[in-house]
C-alpha positions in Angstrom: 0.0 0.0 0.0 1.6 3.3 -0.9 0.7 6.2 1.4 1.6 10.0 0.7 0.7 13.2 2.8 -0.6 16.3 0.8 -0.1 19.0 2.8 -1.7 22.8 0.7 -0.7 25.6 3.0 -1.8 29.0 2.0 -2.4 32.3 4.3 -5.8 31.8 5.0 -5.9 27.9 5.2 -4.2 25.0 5.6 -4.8 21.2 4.7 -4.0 17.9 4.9 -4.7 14.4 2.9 -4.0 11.5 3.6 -3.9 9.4 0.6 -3.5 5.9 0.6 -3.5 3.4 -3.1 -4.7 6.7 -4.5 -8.0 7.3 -2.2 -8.3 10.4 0.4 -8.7 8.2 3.5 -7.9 11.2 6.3 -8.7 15.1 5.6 -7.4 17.8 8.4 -7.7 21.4 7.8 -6.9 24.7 10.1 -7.5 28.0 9.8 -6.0 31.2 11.2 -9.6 32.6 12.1 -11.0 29.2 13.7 -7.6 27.3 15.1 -7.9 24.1 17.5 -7.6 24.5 20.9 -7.2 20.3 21.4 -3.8 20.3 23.7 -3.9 23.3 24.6 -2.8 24.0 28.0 -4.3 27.1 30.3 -4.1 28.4 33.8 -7.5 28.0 34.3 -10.1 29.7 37.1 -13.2 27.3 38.6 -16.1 29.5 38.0 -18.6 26.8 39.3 -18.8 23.6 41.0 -21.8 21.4 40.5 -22.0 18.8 42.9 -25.2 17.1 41.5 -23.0 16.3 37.9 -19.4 15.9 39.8 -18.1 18.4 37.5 -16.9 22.2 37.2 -16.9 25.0 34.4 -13.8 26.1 34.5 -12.5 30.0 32.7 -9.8 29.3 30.3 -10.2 32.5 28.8 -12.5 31.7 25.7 -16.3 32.7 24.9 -17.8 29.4 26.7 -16.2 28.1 29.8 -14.8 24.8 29.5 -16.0 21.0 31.4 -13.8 19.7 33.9 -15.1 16.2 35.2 -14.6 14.8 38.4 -12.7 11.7 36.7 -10.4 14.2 35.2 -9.0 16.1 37.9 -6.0 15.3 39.7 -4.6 17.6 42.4 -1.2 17.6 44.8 -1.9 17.1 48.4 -1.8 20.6 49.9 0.4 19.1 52.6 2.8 18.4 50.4 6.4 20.7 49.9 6.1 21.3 46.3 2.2 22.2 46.5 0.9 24.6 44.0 -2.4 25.4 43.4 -2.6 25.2 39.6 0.0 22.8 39.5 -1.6 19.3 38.9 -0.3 16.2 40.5 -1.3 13.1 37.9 -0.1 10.5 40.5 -3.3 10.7 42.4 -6.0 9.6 39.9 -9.3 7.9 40.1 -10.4 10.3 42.7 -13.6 9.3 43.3 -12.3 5.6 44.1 -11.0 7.1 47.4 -14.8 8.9 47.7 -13.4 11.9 47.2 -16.3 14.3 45.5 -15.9 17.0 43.1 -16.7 19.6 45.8 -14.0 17.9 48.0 -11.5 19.0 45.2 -12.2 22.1 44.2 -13.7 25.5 45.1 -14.8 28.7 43.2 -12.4 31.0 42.1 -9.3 27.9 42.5 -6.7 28.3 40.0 -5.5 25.2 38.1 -3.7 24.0 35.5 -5.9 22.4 32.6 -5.1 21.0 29.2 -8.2 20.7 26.5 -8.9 17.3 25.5 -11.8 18.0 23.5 -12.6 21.1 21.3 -15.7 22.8 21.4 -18.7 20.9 19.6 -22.1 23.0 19.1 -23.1 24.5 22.0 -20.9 22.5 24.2 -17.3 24.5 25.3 -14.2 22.6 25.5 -13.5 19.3 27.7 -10.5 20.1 30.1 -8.8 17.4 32.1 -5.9 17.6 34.8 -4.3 14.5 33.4 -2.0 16.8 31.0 -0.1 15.0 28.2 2.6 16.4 26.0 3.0 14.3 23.0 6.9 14.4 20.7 7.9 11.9 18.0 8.6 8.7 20.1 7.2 9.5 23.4 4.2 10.9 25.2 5.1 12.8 28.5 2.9 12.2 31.6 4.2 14.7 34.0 4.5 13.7 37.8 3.6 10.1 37.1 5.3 6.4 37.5 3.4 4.9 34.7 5.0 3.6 31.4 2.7 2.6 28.8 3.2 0.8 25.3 1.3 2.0 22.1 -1.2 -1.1 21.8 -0.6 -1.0 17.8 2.7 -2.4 19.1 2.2 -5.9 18.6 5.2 -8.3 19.5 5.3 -9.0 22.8 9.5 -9.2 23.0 9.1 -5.4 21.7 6.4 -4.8 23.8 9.0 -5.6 26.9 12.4 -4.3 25.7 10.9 -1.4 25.0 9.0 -0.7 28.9 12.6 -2.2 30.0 14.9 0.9 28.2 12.4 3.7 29.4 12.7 2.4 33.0 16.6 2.6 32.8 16.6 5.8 31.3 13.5 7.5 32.8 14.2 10.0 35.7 12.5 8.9 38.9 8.8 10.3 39.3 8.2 10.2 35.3 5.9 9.2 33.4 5.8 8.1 29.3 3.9 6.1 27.0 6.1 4.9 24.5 4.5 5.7 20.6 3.6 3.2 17.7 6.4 4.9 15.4 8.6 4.6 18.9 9.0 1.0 17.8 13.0 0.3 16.0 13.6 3.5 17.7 17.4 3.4 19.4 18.3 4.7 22.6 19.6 7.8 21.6 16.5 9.2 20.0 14.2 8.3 23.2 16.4 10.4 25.6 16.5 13.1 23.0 12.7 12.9 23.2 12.5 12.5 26.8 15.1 15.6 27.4 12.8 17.9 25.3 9.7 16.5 27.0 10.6 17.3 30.4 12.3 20.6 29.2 9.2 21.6 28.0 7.0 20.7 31.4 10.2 23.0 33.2 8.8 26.1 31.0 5.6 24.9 31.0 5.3 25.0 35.0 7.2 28.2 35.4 4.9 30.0 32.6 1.9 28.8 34.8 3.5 29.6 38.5 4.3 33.3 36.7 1.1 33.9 34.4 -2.7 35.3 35.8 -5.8 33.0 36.0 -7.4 32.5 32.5 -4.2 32.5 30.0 -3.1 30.2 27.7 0.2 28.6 29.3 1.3 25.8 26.1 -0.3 26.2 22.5 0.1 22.8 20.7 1.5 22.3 17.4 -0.2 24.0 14.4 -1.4 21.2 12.2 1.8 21.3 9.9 4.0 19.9 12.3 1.3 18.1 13.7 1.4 16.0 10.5 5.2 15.1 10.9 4.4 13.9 14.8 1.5 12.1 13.9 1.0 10.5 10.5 4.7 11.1 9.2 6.1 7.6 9.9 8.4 5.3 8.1 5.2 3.5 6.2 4.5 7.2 4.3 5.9 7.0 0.9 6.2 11.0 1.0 5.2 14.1 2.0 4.4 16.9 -0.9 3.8 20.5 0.0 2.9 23.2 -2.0 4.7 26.1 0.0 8.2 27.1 0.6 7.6 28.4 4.1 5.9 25.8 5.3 8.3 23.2 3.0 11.3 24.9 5.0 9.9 24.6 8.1 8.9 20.8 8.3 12.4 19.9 7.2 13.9 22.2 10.1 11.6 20.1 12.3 12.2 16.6 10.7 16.4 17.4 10.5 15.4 17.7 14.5 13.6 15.1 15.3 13.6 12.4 12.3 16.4 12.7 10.2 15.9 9.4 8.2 12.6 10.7 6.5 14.2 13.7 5.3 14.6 12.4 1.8 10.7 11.7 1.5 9.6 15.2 1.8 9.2 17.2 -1.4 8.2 20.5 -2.5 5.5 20.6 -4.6 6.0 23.8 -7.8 4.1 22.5 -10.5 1.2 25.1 -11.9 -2.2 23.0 -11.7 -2.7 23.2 -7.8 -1.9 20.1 -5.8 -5.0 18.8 -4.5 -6.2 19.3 -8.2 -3.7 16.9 -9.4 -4.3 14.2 -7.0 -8.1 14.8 -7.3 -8.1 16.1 -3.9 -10.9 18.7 -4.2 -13.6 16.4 -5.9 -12.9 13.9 -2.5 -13.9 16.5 0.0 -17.1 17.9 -2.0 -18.5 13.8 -1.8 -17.3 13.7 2.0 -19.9 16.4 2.8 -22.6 15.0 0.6 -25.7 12.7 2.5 -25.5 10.1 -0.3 -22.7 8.1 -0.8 -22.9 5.6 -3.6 -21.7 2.1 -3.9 -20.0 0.6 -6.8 -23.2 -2.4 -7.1 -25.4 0.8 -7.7 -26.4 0.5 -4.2 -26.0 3.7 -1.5 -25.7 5.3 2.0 -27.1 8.2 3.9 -25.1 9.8 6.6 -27.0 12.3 9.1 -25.6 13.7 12.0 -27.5 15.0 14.6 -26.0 16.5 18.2 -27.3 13.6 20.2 -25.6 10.7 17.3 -25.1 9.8 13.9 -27.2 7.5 11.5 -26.6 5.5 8.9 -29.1 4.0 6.7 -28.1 1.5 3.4 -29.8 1.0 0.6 -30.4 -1.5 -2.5 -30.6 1.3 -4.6 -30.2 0.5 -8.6 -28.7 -2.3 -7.1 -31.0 -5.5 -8.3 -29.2 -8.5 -7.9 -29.5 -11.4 -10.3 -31.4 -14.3 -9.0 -32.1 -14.7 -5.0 -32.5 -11.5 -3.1 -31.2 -12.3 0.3 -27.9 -12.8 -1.8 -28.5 -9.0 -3.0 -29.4 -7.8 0.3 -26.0 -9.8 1.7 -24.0 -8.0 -1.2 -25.3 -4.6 -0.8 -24.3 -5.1 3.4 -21.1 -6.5 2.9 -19.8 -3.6 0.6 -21.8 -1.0 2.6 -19.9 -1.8 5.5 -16.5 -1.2 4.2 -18.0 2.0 3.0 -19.2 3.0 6.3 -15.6 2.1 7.8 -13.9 4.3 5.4 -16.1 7.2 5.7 -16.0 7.4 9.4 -12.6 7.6 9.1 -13.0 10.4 6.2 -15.7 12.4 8.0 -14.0 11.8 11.6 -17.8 11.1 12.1 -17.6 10.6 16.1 -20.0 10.0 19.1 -22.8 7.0 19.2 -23.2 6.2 15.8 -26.5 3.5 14.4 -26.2 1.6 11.7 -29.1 0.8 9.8 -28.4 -2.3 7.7 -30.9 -3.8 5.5 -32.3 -6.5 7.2 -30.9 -10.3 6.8 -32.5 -13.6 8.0 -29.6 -15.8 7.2 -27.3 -16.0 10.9 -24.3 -16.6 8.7 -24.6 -13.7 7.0 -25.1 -11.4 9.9 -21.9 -12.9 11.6 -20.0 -12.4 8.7 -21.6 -9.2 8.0 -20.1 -8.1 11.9 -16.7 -9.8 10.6 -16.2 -7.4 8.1 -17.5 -4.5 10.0 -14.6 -5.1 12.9 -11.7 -5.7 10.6 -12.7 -2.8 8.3 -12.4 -0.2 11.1 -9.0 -1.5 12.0 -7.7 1.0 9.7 -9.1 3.7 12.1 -6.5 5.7 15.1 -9.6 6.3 17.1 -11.0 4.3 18.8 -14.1 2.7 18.7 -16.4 -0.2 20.4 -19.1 -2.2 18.1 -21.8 -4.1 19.5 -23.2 -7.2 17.6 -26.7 -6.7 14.9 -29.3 -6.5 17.0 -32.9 -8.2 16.1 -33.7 -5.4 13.7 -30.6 -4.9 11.8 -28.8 -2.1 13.2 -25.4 -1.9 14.5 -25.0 0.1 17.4 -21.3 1.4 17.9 -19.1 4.6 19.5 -16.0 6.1 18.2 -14.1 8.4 20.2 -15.0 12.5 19.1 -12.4 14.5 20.1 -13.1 17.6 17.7 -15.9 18.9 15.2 -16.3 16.4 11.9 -15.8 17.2 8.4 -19.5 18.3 8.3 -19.5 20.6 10.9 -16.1 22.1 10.1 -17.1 23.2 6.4 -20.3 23.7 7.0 -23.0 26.4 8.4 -26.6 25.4 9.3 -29.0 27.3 6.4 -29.4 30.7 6.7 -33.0 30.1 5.5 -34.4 27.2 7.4 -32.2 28.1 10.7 -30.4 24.1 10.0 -34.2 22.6 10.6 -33.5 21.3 7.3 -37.3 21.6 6.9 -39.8 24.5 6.9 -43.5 25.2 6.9 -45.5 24.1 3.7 -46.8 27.3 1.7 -50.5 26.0 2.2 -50.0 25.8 6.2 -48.4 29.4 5.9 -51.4 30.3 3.8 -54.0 28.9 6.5 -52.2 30.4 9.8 -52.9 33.7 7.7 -56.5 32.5 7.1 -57.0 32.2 10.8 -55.2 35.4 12.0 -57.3 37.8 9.9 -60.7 35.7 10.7 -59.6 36.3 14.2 -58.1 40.0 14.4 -60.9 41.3 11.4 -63.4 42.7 14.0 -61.1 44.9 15.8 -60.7 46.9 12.6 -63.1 49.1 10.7 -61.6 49.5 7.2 -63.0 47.3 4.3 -59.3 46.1 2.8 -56.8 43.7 4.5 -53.5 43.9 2.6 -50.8 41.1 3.1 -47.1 41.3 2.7 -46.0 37.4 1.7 -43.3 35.8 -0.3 -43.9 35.7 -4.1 -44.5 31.8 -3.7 -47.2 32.3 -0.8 -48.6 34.9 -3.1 -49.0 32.7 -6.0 -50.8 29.9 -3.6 -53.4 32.7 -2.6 -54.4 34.1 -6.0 -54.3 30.5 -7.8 -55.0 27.0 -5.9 -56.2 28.9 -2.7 -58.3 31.5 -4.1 -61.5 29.9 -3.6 -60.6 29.9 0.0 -59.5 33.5 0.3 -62.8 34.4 -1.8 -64.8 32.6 1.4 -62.5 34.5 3.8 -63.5 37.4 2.4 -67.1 36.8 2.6 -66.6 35.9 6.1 -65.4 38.7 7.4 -66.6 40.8 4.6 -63.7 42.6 3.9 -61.3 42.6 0.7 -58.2 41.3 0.6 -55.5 42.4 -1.2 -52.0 40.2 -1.8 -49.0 42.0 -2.1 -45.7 39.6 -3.1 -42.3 40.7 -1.2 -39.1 39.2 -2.0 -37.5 40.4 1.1 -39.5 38.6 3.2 -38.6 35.5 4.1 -41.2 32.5 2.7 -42.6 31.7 6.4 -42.7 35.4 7.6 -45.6 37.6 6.4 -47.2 40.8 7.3 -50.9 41.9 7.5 -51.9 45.4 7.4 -55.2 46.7 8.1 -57.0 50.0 6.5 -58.1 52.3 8.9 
């Protein structure tokens, strides 16, 4: 399988493919105006406690105050000599399995140290956690911690241990690290490079706090350029092609720094027809925001996402088989579910996701239907937990959300229909008019009524519905008189009365 990162960095924008045998299977994008927050790290200011959720708002300094969780915070004993306030103390962890309570932890107005795990989704501000992480090339930092993890991708179990047996050697006392997939031929020299720069980095990052007020941003993770070298470039990628010298110079200053060996992969992309134009880029990320998704078979999907979870419904489609139809049905299933693992991944569709698959009778085909499911979302860094087809089709699953998808990051809800997707029909419009002027027409003396609709309510009223405005009229004996407005807005109306 070859792999290759796109990377098109302009002023305004800047984005990221991941292409793999020639299909966009990962697309990142950041912009000045609307930047991450995700690792983030702030000096923080409890605003509110809430005993009856085990959780806090906390000020970080943004428009919405972000969620701390009780499972999430971690705090030094304020006996202890090297107690600080807004200093967090990840050795003490699963809080409430020592019944400690949320209000036991923390108080209004309490500084403390916070790192943002989640961005901001909707309405909802950014999840916070105590349990701050600082993520390089090999290693991720767990500041004031004893625990050594392996990457679970890590497979081979004589790995597994030489690896946790060279970070204890080389790991100063009191330190934490989980040791990264790409971490796993890596030598010696480059995990205590990593691990210097690591704890380097907590030094500055605990004096910054101990010197900074309440409510300011203390660590601001990588933009999403280097992010790309720390977290997809690996040894699998084929290359790296970017379409701007700036940025081009910059990734290599990194990679010279911190992976050498993948130097010669990178490239600088100066041909005129723009990058994600030449790999067919652009035409990948118009289908990734589309409903329908189409299958080869002639078969397709629909993908809505609401705030509470996302559906997924499949469909025969054009798809008509050629003899036996629970054969069609098992086709259509089988290929819809390596669909459905691919555009999760695409979409970074997250949250409790159901999976409406057409139904199936045959128990052979609904294990092997699950089968495919599981080893298709392999593929997929985040994580996820799939239950088994229930009685009525549907696959009920979760995939870890830690920002906005592709959906919500390109797109706006209508300026029209307020992102109802739906609004009134014209004749209900038409009839809540009916009923307003029947009710309001005997507080007024004149003998015309003129209303102020949209051209399309206007048309209604003077064609299919003029019979009833004609009995209206007659009803309440007054004329009246339709005036069409294209600035109003096709649900909003106005009724003016002669005096």
């Amino acid at each position: 399988m070859t792999t290759e990162i796109l990377i098109n960095a302009t002023s305004y924008e800047v984005r990221l493919a991941l292409v793999e045998d020639g299909n966009l299977s990962e697309f990142h994008m950041q912009r000045p105006t609307e930047k991450g927050l995700m690792g983030n790290i702030y000096k923080g200011k409890v605003v509110r406690v809430l005993p009856g959720m085990q959780a806090a708002f906390v000020d970080i300094g943004l428009d919405r105050t972000g969620f701390l969780y009780v499972d999430d915070i971690c705090l030094a004993a304020p006996d202890s000599s090297d107690y600080n306030p807004c200093i967090t103390d990840c050795a003490i962890t699963h809080v409430r399995t020592q019944g400690l309570r949320i209000e036991d932890l923390l108080h209004e107005g309490q500084d403390i140290l916070v790192q943002v795990s989640k961005d901001p989704i909707g309405t909802k501000g950014a999840r916070l956690t105590c349990h701050i992480t600082l993520p390089c090339r090999n290693l991720v930092f767990i500041p004031q911690t004893e625990h050594i993890g392996i990457s679970r991708k890590i497979e081979d179990e004589d790995i597994r241990d030489k690896l946790k047996q060279l970070i204890q050697e080389i790991r100063p006392q009191g330190t934490g690290f989980i040791v990264r997939t790409v971490a796993e031929h890596a030598t010696r020299e480059e995990l205590e490079a990593d691990m210097e720069f690591l704890m380097l980095l907590w030094d500055d990052i605990v004096d910054r706090a101990e010197n900074s007020e309440s409510r300011s941003l203390i660590h601001r993770d990588l933009d999403i350029t280097l992010r790309s070298i720390r977290d997809f470039f690996t040894t699998d990628v084929d290359s790296l092609i970017i379409d701007d010298p700036v940025a081009h110079e910059k990734i290599v200053g990194h990679v010279k720094t911190f992976a050498p060996q993948l130097l010669d992969k990178i490239s600088l992309y100066q041909e005129s027809t723009p990058l994600f134009e030449a790999y067919n880029i652009e035409v990948e990320i118009s289908r990734a925001i589309e409903k329908k998704v189409w299958l080869r078979s002639g078969g397709y999907i629909i993908i809505e996402s609401t705030e509470a979870l996302s559906v997924i419904d499949v469909n025969t489609g054009r798809y008509v088989g050629k003899s036996d139809l629970n054969d069609t049905i098992f086709k259509t299933n089988m290929e819809a579910a390596v669909e459905i693992a691919y555009q999760l991944r695409l979409r970074n569709i997250g949250g409790i996701i159901i999976i409406d698959f057409i139904d199936m009778e045959n128990d052979s085909h609904r294990e092997q239907l699950y089968t495919t499911f599981k080893e298709a979302v392999k593929k997929d860094k985040s994580r996820n937990n799939i239950l088994k087809l229930s009685e009525f089709g549907l696959v009920q699953m979760t995939r870890k959300r830690i920002s906005e998808n592709l959906h919500q990051l390109m797109c706006e809800p209508c300026h029209y229909c307020g992102g109802e997707g739906m609004i009134k029909s014209r004749r209900t419009i038409c009839y809540d008019i009916f009923r307003k002027i029947t009710r309001n027409a005997k507080k007024h003396k004149g003998g015309n009524v003129t209303l102020q609709v949209h051209p399309r309510i206007a048309n209604l009223l003077n064609n299919e519905e003029e019979l009833t405005k004609i009995n209206v009229e007659k009803e309440i004996g007054k004329r009246i008189i339709v005036a069409p407005s294209k600035e109003l807005h096709i649900e909003k109306y106005e009724i003016i009365w002669q005096r």
